[in-house]
C-alpha positions in Angstrom: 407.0 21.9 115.6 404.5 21.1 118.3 404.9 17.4 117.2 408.6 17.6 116.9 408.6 18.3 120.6 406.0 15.9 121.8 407.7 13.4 120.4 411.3 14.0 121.8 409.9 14.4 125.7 407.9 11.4 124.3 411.1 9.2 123.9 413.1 11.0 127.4 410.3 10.0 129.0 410.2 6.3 128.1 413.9 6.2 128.5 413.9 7.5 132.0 411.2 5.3 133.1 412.8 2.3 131.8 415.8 3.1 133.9 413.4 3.3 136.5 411.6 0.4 136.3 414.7 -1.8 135.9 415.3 -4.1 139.0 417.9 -6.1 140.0 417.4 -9.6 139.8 418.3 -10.3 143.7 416.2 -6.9 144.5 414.0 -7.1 148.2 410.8 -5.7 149.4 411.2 -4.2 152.7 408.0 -3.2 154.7 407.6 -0.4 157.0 405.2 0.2 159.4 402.8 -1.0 162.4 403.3 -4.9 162.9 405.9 -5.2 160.3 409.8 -6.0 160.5 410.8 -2.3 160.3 408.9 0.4 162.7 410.8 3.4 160.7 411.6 4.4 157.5 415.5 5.5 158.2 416.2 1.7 159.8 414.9 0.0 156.5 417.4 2.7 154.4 420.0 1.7 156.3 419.0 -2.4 155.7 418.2 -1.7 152.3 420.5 -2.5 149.1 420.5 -0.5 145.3 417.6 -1.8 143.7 415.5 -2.5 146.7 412.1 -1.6 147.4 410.3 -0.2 150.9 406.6 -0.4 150.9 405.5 2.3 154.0 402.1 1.7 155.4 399.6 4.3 156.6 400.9 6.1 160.5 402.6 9.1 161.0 406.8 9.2 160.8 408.5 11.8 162.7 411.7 10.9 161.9 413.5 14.1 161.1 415.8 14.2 158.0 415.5 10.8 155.7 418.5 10.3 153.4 418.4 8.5 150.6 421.8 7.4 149.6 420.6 3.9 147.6 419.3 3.7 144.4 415.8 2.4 145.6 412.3 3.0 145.4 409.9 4.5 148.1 406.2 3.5 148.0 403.6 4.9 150.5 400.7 2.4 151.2 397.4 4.7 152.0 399.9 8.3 152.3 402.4 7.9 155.6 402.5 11.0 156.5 406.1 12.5 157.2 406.7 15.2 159.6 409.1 17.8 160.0 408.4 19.4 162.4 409.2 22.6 160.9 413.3 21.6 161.9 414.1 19.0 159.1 414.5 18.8 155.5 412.0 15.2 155.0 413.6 13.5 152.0 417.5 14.3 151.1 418.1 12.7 148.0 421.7 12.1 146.7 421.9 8.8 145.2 420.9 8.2 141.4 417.9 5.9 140.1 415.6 6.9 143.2 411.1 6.7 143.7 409.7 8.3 145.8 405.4 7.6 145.2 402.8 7.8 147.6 403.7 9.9 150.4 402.6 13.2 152.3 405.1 15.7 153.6 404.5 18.1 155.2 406.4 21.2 157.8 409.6 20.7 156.5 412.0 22.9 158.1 412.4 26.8 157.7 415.9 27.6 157.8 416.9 30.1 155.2 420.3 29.5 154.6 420.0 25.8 153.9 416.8 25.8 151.9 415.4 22.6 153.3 412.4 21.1 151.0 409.9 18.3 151.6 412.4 16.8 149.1 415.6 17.9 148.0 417.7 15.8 145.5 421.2 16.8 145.2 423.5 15.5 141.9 421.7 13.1 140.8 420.2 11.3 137.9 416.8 9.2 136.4 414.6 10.5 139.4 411.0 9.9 140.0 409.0 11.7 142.4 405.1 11.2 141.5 401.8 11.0 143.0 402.6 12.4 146.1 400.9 14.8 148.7 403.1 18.1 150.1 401.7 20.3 152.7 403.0 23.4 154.6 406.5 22.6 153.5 409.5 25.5 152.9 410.5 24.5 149.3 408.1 21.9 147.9 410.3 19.8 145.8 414.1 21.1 145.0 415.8 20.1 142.5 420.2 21.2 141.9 422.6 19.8 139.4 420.2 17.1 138.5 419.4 15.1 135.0 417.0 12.9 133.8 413.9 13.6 136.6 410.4 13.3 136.4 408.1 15.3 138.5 404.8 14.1 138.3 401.0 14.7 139.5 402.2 15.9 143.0 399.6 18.2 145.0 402.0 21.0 146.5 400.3 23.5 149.0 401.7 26.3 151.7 399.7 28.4 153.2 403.0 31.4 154.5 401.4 34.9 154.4 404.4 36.8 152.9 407.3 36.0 149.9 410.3 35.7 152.6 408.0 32.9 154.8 408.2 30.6 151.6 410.3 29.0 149.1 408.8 27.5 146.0 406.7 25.1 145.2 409.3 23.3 142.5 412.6 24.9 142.3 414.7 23.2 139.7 418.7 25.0 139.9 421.1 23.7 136.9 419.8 20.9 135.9 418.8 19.2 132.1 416.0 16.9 130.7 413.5 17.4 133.6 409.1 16.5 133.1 407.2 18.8 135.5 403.8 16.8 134.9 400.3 17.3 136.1 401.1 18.5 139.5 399.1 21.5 141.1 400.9 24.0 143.2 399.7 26.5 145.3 400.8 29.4 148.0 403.8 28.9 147.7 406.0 32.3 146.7 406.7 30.4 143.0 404.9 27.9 141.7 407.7 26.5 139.6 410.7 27.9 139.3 414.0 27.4 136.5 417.3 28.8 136.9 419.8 27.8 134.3 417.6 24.4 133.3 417.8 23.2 129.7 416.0 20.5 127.3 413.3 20.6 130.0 409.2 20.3 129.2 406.6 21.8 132.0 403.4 20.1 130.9 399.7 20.2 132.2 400.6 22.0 135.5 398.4 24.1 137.0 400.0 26.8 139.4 397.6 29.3 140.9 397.3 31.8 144.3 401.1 31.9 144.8 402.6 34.7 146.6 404.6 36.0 144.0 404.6 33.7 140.3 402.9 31.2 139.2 405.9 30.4 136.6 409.3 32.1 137.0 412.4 31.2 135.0 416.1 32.6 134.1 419.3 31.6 131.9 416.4 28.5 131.1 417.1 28.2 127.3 415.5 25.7 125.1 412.6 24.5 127.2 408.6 24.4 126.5 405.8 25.0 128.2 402.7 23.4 127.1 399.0 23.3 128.2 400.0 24.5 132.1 397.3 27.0 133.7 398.4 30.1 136.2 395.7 31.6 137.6 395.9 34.6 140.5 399.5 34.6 141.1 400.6 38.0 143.1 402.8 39.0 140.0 402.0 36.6 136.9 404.4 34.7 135.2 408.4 36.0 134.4 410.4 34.8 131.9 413.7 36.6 131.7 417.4 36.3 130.3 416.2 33.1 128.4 416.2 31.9 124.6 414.6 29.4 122.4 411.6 29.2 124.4 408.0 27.4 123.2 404.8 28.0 125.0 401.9 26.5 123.5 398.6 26.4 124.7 399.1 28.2 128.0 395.8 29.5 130.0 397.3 33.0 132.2 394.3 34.4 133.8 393.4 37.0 136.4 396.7 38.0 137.6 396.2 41.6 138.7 398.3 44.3 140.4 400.4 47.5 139.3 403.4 45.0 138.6 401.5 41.8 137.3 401.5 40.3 134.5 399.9 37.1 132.2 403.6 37.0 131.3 406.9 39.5 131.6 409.3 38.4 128.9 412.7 40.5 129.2 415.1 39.8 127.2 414.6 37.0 125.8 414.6 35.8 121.8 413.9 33.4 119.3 411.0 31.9 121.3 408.0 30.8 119.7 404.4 31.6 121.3 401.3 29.6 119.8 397.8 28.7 121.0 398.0 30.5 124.6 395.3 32.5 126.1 395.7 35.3 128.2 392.3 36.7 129.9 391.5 39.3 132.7 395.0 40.7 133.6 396.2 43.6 134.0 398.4 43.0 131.1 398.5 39.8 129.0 402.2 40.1 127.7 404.5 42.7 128.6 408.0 42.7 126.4 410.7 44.5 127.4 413.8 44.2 125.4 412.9 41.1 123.6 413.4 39.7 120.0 412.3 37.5 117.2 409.6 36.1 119.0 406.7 34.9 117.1 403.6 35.4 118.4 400.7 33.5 116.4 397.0 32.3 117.4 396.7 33.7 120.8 393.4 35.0 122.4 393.7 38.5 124.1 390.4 39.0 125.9 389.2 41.3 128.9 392.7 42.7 130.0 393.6 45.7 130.7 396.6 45.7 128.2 396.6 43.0 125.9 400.1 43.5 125.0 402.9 46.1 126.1 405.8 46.4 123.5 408.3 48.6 124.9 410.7 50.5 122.4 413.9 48.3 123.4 412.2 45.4 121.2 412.7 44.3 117.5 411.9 42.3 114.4 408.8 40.1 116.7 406.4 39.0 114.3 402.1 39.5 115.9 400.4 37.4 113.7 396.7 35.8 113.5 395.7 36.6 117.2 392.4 37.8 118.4 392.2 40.8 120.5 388.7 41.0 122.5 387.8 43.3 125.4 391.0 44.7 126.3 390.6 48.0 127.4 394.2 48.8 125.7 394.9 46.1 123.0 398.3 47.3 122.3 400.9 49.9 123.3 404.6 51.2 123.4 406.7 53.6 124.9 408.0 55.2 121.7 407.9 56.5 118.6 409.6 54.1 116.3 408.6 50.2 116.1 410.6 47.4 114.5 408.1 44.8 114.8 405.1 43.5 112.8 401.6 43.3 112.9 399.5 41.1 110.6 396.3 39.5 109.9 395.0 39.8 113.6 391.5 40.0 114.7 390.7 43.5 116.4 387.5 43.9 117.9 387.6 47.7 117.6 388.4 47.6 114.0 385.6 49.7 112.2 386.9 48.9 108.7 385.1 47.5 105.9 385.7 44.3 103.4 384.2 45.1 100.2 385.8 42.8 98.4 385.0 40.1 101.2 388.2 38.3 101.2 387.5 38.5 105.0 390.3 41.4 105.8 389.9 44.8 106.5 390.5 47.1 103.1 392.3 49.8 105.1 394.9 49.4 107.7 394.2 49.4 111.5 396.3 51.7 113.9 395.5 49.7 117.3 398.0 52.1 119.3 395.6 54.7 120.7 396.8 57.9 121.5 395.7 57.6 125.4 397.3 54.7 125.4 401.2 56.2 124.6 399.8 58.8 127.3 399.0 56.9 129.8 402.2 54.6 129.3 404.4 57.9 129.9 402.3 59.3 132.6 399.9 56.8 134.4 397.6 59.4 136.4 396.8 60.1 133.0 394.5 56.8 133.5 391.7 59.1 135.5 390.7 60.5 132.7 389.3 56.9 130.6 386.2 57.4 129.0 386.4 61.0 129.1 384.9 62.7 126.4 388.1 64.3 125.2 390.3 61.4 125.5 387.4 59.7 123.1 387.9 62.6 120.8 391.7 62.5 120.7 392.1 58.9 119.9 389.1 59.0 117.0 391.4 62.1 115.7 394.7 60.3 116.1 393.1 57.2 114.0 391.9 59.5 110.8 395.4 61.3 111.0 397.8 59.7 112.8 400.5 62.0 114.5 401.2 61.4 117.5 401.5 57.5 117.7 404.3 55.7 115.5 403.0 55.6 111.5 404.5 52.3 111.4 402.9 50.3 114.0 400.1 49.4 112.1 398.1 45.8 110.5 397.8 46.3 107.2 395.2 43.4 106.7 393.2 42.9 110.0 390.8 40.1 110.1 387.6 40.8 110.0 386.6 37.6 111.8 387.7 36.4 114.9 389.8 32.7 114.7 388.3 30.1 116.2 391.1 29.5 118.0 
């Protein structure tokens, strides 16, 4: 599978860039800058034709709002800096077959309405936007109604105090085919955002300290997420109302807070999760309403709840994880479970292997009773560690009758995977 998909964002990739790259035969190079034919960036636009390119040396443009309306390419020499002022949206983008390499951009305008970004394309196909540098801006880089873009090793940073100061970092509305590549986003209030994106790949980001997620997509189906880091984001990563999903590979660490997660999935189905690692959160995965999601080869280590499966989710298959550390590994807010556990590692497993086929030969129960207590009633959670609470679960483990008889792995792994 994992090849499958490598493979087809492989071939989008080398398609778009082709499109890119093509130049028109009669194409110019038009220089901006100190000493050279054009002092400003919006007069060598305006002299420019499809196909052109404008090379803009080192200085500071304050220029207000750019639009690009050509099909050309934009390439900063040494990062010109582009100002907004905190009044203008810096780069409006509504042509087709557009660069834009090499800048910084930074205090783009603030007006709430409007949604003004560093850059903002609108309707439009085979974009590039790579390699630049975007400071203190509202929205980062926006993205509506466009296919075919590639969004590449940007470095995206706001420093707004509160969610309603910010937009996000990449904000991609109904759109198709899009690479979010290599770029790092931070404090912004999301990191990367989908709404109603498809046949999309979010590759070797990493999104950290952002006001509210580091990752946060709806209605985004068929897209995958592979080998991206979040780390300290106010709330975690969300993934809601969304199918056919892959995340592979994933690092979700240290996101902390009475409503954080490593990631929320609600609602969704049919997504695949493989090779991910979820350490320190207050929960790793949360799933509410969810289904026929396969969850293989994940680590689980030092989180407060590995995993939360509430009662409104079915037929998900747990499979060959390791669970280290948590203080909770697993609960639910039920008493009947329609998913399955097997073959995980459980580091509180107390089982034996006597015929040392390296699995457990009795079952493991890794719902504790506390933890169905403390999921109904969370000032329940003073009492951890108390010598009652110790005695209750040990009880509930020898004769369970509290927590669901079926949420059980009947062959736990003795070993952890060396995943």
């Amino acid at each position: 599978m994992k090849g499958m998909i490598i493979n087809i964002y492989g071939f989008i990739a080398t398609l778009v860039l082709l499109l890119l790259n093509s130049k028109d035969t009669n194409a110019a190079v038009l220089k901006v800058g100190k000493g050279e034919v054009y002092k400003q960036i919006k007069e060598a636009v305006k002299q420019s034709k499809n196909g052109d390119t404008l090379i803009v040396f080192s200085g500071l443009y304050k220029e207000g709002n750019i639009i690009i309306d050509k099909s050309i390419c934009l390439l900063g020499e040494g990062f010109p800096v582009l100002d907004g002022e905190i009044k203008y949206e810096i780069f409006s983008v509504k042509h087709s077959n557009v660069t834009i390499k090499g800048f910084t951009l930074q205090n783009s305008g603030r007006t709430v309405m409007e949604d003004p970004g560093a850059i903002k394309v609108y309707e439009c196909s085979n974009i590039l936007i790579e390699g630049n540098i975007l400071i203190n801006n509202y929205f980062g880089i926006y993205l509506q109604y466009v296919q075919h873009a590639i969004i590449k090793n940007n470095i995206i940073k706001a420093s707004q105090k509160e969610e309603y100061q910010s937009g996000n970092g990449i904000h991609c509305w109904k759109s198709d085919s899009l690479q979010i590549t290599g770029n790092k986003i931070s404090g912004h209030r999301d990191g990367i955002y989908f709404e109603f994106v498809s046949h999309s790949v979010i590759w070797r980001n990493i999104s950290k300290n952002n006001l509210r997620y580091g990752l946060h997509f709806m209605f985004s189906n068929d897209n995958a997420y592979i080998t991206n880091y979040f780390k300290n984001n106010g709330a975690g990563v969300a993934v809601m109302f969304t199918k056919k999903v892959v995340m592979m590979n994933n690092t979700f660490e240290e996101n902390w807070g009475d409503a954080a997660y490593g990631v929320l999935f609600k609602e969704l189905s049919d997504c695949y999760l493989s090779g991910n690692n979820f350490l320190s959160n207050t929960t790793g995965i949360f799933f509410d309403g969810s289904s026929r999601i396969v969850i293989e080869h994940n680590l689980f280590k030092g989180n407060g709840w590995g995993m939360r499966m509430q009662a409104n989710c079915i037929d998900n298959e747990i499979a060959y994880n390791n669970f280290i550390g948590n203080i909770f590994d697993v609960t639910t807010n039920g008493t009947l479970t329609l998913n399955h556990f097997n073959e995980n590692y459980w580091d509180k497993y107390e089982g034996y292997d006597l015929d040392k086929d390296k699995f457990g030969d009795i079952p493991f129960h890794p719902l504790s009773l506390y933890s169905v207590i403390v999921e109904k009633n969370p000032p329940a959670m003073l009492l951890y560690q108390s010598f009652i609470v110790n005695l209750l679960d040990k009880s509930e483990k020898v004769i369970p009758s509290l927590t669901p008889e079926n949420f059980i792995d009947r062959k736990p792994s003795i070993y952890p995977y060396p995943l």
